[in-house]
C-alpha positions as CSV (number, residue, x, y, z in Angstrom):
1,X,-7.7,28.5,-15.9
2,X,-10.2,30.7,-14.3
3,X,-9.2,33.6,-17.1
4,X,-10.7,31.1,-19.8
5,X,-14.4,31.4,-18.3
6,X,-13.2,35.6,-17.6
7,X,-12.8,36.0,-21.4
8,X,-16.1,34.6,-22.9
9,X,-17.9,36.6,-20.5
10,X,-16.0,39.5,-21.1
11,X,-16.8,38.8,-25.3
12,X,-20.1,38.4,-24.8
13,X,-20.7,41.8,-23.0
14,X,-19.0,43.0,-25.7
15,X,-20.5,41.7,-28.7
16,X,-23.7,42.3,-26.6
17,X,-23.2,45.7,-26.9
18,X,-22.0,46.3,-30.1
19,X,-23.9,43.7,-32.5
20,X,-27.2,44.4,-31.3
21,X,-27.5,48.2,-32.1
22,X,-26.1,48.0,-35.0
23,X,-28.8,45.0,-35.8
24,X,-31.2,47.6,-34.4
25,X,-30.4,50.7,-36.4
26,X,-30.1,48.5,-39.4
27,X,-33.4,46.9,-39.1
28,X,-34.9,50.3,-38.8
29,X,-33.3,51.4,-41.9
30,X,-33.7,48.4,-44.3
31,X,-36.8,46.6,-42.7
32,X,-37.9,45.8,-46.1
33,X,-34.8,43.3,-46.1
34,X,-36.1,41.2,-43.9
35,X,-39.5,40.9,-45.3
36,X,-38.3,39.7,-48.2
37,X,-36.2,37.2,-46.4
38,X,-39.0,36.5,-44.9
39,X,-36.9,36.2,-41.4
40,X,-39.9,36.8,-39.2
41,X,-40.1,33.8,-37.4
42,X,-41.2,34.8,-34.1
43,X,-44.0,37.2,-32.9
44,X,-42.7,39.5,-30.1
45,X,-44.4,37.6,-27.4
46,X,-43.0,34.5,-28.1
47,X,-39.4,35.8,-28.5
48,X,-39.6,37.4,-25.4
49,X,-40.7,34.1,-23.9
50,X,-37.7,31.8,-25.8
51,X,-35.0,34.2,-24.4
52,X,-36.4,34.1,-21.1
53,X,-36.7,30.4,-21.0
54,X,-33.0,30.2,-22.5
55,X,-31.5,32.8,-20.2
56,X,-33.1,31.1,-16.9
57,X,-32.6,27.0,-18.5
58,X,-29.1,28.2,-18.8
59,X,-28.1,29.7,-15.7
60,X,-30.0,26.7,-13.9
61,X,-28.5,24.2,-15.7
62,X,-25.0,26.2,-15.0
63,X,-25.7,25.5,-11.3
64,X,-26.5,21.7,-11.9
65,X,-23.6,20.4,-14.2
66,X,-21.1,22.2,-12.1
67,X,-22.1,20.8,-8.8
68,X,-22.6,17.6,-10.2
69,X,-18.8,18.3,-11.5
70,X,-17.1,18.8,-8.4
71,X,-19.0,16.4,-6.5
72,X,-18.0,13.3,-8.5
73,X,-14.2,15.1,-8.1
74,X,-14.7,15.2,-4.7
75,X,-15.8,11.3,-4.8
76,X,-12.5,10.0,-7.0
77,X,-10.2,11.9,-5.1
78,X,-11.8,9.9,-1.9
79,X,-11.2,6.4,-3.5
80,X,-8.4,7.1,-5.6
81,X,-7.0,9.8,-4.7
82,X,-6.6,13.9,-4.5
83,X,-3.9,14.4,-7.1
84,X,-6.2,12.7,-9.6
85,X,-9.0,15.0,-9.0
86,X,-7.2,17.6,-9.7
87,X,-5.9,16.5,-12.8
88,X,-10.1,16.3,-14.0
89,X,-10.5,19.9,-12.7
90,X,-7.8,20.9,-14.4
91,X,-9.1,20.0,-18.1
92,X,-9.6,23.0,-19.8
93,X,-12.7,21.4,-21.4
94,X,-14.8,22.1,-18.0
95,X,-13.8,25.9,-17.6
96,X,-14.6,26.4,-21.8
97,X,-17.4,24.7,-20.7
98,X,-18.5,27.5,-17.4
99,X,-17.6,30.3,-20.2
100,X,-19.6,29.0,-22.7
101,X,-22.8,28.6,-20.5
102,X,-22.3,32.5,-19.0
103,X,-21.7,33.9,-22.7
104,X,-25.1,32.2,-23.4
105,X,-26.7,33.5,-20.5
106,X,-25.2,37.1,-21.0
107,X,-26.3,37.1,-24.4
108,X,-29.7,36.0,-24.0
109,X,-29.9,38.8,-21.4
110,X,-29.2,41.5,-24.4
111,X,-31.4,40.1,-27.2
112,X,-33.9,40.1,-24.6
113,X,-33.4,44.0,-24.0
114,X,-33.8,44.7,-27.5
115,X,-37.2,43.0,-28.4
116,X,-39.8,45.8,-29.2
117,X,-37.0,48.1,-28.1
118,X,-38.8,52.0,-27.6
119,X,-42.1,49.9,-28.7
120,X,-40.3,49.6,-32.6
121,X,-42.5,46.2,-33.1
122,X,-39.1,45.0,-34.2
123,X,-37.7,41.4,-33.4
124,X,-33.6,41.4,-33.0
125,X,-33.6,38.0,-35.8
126,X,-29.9,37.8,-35.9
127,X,-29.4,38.1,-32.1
128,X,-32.2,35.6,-31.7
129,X,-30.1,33.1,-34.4
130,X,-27.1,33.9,-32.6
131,X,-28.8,33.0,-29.3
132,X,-30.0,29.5,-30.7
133,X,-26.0,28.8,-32.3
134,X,-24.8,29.2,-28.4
135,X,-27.7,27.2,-27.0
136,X,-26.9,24.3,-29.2
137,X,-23.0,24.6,-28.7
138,X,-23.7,24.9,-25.2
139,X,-25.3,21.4,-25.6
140,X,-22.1,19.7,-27.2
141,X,-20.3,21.3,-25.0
142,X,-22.6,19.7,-21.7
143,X,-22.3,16.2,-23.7
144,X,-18.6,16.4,-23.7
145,X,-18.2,18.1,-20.3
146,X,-20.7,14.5,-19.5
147,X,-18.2,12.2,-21.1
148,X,-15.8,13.1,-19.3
149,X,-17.2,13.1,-16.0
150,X,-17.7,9.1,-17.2
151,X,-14.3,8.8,-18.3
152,X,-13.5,9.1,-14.2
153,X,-13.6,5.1,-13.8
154,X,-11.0,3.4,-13.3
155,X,-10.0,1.9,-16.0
156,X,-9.9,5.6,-18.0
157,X,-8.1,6.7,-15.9
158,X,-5.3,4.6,-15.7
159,X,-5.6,4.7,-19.0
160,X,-5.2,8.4,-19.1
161,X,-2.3,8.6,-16.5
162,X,0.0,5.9,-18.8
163,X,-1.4,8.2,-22.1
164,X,0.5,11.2,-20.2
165,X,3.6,9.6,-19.4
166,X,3.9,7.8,-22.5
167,X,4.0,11.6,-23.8
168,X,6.4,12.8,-21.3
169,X,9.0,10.4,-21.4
170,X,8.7,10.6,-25.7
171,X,9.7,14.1,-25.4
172,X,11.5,14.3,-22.2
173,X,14.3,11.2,-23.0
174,X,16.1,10.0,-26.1
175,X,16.3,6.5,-27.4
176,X,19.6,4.9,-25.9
177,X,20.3,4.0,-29.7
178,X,20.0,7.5,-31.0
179,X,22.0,9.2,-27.9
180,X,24.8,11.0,-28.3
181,X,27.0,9.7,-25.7
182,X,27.0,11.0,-21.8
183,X,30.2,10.0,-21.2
184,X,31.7,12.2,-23.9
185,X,29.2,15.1,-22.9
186,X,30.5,14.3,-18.8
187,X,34.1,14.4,-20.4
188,X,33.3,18.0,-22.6
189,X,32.1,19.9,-19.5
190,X,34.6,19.1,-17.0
191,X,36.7,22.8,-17.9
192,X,33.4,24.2,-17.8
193,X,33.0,23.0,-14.3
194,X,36.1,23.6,-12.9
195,X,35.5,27.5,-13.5
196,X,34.7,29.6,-10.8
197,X,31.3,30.0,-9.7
198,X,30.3,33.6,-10.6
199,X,26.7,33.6,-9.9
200,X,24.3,31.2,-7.6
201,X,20.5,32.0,-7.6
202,X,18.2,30.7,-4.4
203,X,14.3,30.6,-4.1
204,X,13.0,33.9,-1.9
205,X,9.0,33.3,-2.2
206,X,6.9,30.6,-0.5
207,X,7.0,26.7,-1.1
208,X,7.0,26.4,-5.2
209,X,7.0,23.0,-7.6
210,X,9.2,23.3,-10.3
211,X,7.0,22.7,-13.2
212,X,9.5,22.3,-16.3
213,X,12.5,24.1,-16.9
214,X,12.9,26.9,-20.6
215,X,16.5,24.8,-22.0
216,X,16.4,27.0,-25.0
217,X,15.8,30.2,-22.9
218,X,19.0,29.3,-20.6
219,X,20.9,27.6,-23.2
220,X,20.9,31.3,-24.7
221,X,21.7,32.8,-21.5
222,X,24.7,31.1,-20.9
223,X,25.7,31.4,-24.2
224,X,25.9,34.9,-23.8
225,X,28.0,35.2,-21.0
226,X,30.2,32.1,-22.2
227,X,29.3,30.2,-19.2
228,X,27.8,27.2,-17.4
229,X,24.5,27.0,-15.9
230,X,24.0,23.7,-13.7
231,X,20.2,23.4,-12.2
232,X,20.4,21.4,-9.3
233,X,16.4,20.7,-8.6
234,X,14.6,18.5,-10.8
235,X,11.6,18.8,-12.3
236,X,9.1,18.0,-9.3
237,X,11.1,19.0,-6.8
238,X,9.0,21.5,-4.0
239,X,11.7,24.2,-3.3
240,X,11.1,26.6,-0.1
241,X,13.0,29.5,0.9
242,X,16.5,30.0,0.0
243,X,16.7,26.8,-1.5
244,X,20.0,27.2,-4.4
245,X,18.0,26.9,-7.6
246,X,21.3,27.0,-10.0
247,X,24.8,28.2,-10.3
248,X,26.5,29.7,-12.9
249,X,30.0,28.7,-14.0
250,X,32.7,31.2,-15.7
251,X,30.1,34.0,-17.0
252,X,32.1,36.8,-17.9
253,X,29.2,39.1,-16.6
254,X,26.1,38.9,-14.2
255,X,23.2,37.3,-15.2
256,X,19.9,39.1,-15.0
257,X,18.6,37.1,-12.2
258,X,14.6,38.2,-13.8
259,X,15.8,36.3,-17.0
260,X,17.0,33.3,-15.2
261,X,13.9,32.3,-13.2
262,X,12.1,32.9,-16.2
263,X,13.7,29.5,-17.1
264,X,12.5,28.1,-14.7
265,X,9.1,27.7,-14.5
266,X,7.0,27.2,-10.7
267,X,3.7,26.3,-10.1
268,X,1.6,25.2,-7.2
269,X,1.6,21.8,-8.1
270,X,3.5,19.1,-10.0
271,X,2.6,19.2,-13.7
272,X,3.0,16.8,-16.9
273,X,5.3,19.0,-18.9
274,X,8.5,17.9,-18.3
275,X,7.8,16.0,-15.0
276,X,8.1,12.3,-15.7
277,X,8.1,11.0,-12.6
278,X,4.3,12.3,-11.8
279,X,2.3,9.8,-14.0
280,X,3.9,7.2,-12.1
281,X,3.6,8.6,-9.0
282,X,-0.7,8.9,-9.5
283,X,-0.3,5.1,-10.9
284,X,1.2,4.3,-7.6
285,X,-1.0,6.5,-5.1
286,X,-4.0,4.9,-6.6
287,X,-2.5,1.6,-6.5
288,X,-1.6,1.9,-2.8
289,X,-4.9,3.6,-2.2
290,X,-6.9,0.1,-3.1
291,X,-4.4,-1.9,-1.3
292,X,-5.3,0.4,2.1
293,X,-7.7,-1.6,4.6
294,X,-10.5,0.6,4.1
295,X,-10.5,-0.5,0.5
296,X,-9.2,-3.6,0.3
297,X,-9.0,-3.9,-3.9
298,X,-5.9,-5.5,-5.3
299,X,-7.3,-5.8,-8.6
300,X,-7.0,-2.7,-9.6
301,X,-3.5,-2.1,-7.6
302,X,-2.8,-5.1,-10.6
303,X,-4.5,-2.4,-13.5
304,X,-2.1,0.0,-12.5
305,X,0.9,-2.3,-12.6
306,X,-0.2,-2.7,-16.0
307,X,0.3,0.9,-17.0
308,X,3.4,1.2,-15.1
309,X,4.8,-1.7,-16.6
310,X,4.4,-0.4,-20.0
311,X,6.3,3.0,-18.8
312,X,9.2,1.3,-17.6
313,X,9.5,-0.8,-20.6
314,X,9.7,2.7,-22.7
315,X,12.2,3.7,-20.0
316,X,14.1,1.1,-20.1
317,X,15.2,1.8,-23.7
318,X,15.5,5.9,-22.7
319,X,19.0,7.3,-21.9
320,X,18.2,8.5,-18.3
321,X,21.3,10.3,-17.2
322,X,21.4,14.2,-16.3
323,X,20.7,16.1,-19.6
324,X,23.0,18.5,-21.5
325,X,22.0,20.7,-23.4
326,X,24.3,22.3,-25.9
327,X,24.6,25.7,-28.2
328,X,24.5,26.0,-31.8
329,X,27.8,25.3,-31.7
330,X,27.7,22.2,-29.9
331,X,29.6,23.7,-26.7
332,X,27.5,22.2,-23.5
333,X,25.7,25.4,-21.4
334,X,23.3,24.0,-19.4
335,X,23.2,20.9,-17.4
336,X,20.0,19.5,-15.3
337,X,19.2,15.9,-13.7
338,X,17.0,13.7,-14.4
339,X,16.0,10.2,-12.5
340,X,17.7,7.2,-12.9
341,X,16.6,4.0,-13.8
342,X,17.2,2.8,-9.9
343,X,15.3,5.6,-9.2
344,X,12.1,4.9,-11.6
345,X,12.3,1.2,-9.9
346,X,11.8,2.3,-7.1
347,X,9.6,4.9,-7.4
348,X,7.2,2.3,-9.1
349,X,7.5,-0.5,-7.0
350,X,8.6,0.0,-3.5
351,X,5.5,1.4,-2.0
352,X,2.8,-1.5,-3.9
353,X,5.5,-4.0,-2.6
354,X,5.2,-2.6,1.0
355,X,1.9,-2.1,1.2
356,X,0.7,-5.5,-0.8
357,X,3.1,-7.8,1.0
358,X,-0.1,-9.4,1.9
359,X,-1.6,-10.0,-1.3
360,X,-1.0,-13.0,-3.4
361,X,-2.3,-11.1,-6.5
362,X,-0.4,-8.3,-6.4
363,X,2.8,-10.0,-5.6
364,X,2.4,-12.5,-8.4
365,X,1.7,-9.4,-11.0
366,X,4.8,-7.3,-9.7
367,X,6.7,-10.7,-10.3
368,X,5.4,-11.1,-13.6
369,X,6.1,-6.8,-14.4
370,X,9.4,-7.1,-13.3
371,X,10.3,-10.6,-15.4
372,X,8.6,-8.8,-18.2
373,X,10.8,-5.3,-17.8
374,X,13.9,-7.5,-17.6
375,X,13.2,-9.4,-20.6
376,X,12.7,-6.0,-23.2
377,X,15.9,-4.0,-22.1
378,X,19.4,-5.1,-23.3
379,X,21.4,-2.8,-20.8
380,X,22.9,-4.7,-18.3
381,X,23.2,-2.7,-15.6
382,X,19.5,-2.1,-15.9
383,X,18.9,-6.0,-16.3
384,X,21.1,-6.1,-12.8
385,X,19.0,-3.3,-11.2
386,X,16.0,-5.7,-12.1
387,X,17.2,-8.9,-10.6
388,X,18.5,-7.7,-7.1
389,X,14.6,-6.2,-7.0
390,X,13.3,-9.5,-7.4
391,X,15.5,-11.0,-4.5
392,X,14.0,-7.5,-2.6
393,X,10.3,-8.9,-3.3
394,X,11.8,-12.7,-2.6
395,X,12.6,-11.3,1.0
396,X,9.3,-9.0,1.1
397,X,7.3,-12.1,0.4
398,X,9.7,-14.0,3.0
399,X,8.4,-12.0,5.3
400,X,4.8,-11.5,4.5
401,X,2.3,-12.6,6.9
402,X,1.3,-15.4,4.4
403,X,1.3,-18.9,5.1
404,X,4.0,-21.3,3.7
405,X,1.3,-22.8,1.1
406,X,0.5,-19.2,0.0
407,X,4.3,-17.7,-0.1
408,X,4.7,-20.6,-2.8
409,X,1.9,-19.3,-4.5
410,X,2.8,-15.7,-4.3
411,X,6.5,-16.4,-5.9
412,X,4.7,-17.1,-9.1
413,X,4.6,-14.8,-12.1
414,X,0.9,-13.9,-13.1
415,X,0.2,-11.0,-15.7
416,X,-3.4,-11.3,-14.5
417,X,-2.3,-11.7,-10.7
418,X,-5.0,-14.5,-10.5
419,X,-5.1,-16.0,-13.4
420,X,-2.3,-18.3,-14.8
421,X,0.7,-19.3,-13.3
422,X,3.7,-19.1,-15.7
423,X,6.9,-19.8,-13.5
424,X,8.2,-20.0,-10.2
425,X,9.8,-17.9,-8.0
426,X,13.6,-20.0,-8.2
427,X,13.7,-19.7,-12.4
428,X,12.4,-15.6,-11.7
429,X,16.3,-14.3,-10.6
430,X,18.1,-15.5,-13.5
431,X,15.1,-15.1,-15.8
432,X,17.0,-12.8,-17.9
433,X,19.6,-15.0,-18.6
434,X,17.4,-18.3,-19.3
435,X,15.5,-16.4,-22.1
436,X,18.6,-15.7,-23.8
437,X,19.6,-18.8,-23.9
């Protein structure tokens, strides 16, 4: 990100050195231009005085935004938590932003070098307009980088998070009614697996996320050596040293092992490309976060339910076995996993359910999220999955420090938490079936 800010500094030098003499020597030459144009605007004093007052304004106000920046990053990864202040510092908007402001400053600095230059009387005007174009960009630019400083609440943010899932999982899974049948792609590839492995390739370097994996870039691959490539990390997954990355099946040569990693790509952290467990996972850290003691705010573990909610209804109509990903001529080369749907119920539950055992709010709304899941998928394993996670919250709530009186309460469904009570916790584990019928 930093090479964002590197470049406009770098073409502002640039044009700072180029644009300006030849303003200069044309000035010299056809002066009478620009009294007919009448572009004098500003006497030499005074435009010596507006680029000083931009060039120092700028730089000062540089220092200001900034700080404020990372100090309100530092306060949301307190209360919410770290992962989500990096995903603010991460928005390219705030490092277009730092360019912007140094270009300005840089610029500033030039024009300001070639007022009265060798006592000429003459007044760089297309600098100077140049100079007032950044200035006021500079402003939209502070307004947005403002707005979304602001758009840290909580609600935005939540918000934000189901925005980037909601992405993900669109471009990540198919619709189980558009799939082309994983059985018959599980049937297709078992010759392929059955051959020999010829190559295996391991992690060497330090502790790496894989960020998202190039299918089209190994897809070609193995389609060039007539083989199989099978990924064994997922997307997410931190691998450390000599960790087995992938094998390949039947290749009738070696595989560059350069051009392999280059489909997979690592980072430092987990990312949104392809990774569509990590919205859910910042839903639940906040989530988990306001249940801790130091907090003590269910109410907005229930705002996150609400965005999870809506990811696992999506899910729930996604085909969310491992991928395969075929050649132009429909023969499978690659293969890669992907959660389950056991998995993504866990993954959004388990840790709100431990942690807000105690809460008759949060209970109620993961009642009411899991009645409401069960109720928009039509597979019925999934449906299953659901029900045996209610009885899991039955005994979690069993189990709970609550009180009798409060356990009853807690077994109700809420969408609100607190709000209204819709049904109770004995017509919750055969919901699915009632609503059919």
């Amino acid at each position: 990100m930093w090479i964002i800010p590197m470049i406009y500094v770098a073409g502002a030098i640039g044009f700072g050195i180029v644009f300006p003499r030849l303003e200069h020597e044309y000035l010299e030459a056809k002066s009478h231009v620009l009294s007919d144009w009448s572009f004098n605007f500003f006497s030499i004093a005074s435009a010596q005085a507006c680029l000083s007052a931009v060039a120092s304004g700028m730089i000062a106000l540089t220092a200001i935004v900034f700080t404020v920046a990372y100090i309100t990053a530092q306060f949301n990864s307190i209360v919410y938590s770290p992962r989500v202040a990096l995903f603010f510092l991460r928005d390219p908007a705030l490092f277009h932003t730092f360019g912007l402001f140094n270009a300005t400053f840089i610029f500033c600095l030039v024009t300001l070098g070639w007022v009265d230059r060798e006592n000429s009387g003459v007044i760089p005007q297309f600098s100077m307009l140049i100079v007032v174009l950044l200035l006021i960009a500079s402003m939209f630019a502070f307004a947005r980088l403002v707005r979304g400083v602001s758009n840290l609440t909580i609600t935005r943010i939540l918000h934000s998070l189901g925005d980037h899932g909601r992405a993900v999982l669109q471009t990540t899974f198919e619709r189980l009614d558009l799939g082309t049948g994983i059985k018959a792609a599980s049937e297709a590839v078992d010759d392929l697996r059955k051959r020999p492995v010829t190559q295996t390739l391991r992690h060497t370097g330090a502790p790496r996320s894989i960020a998202e994996f190039n299918v089209k870039t190994l897809v070609e691959l193995a389609r060039r050596a007539d083989a199989l490539i099978e990924i064994y990390c997922a997307v997410g997954d931190t691998v450390v040293y000599d960790t087995p990355l992938l094998q390949v099946r039947g290749a009738v040569r070696p595989l560059i092992e350069k051009d392999l990693l280059r489909g997979i790509h690592l980072a430092d952290e987990r990312t949104f490309a392809q990774d569509s467990k990590y919205p859910i996972r910042l839903l639940v850290d906040i989530a988990i976060k306001a249940l801790s003691p130091s907090i003590n705010d269910p109410t907005t573990a229930v705002q996150a339910i609400d965005q999870i909610e809506d990811l696992l209804r999506r899910l729930g109509r996604r085909d969310l076995d491992d991928v395969y990903a075929r050649d132009d001529g429909g023969v499978v080369r690659l293969i890669y996993p992907t959660p389950n749907w056991e998995d993504f119920l866990r993954l959004s539950f388990d840790e709100i359910r431990h942690y807000g055992a105690g809460s008759v709010q949060v209970m109620r709304r993961l009642r009411s999220a899991l009645a409401g899941v069960a109720e928009s998928i039509t597979d019925q394993s999934r449906v299953a999955a659901v029900d045996r996670y209610v009885r899991q919250l039955d005994m979690s709530i069993s189990r709970s420090p609550l009180d009798e009186e409060d356990r009853v309460v807690a077994s109700q469904q809420d969408r609100q938490g607190l709000g209204f009570s819709r049904r109770k916790s004995a017509d919750i584990v055969n919901f699915h079936d009632n609503s059919r019928s």
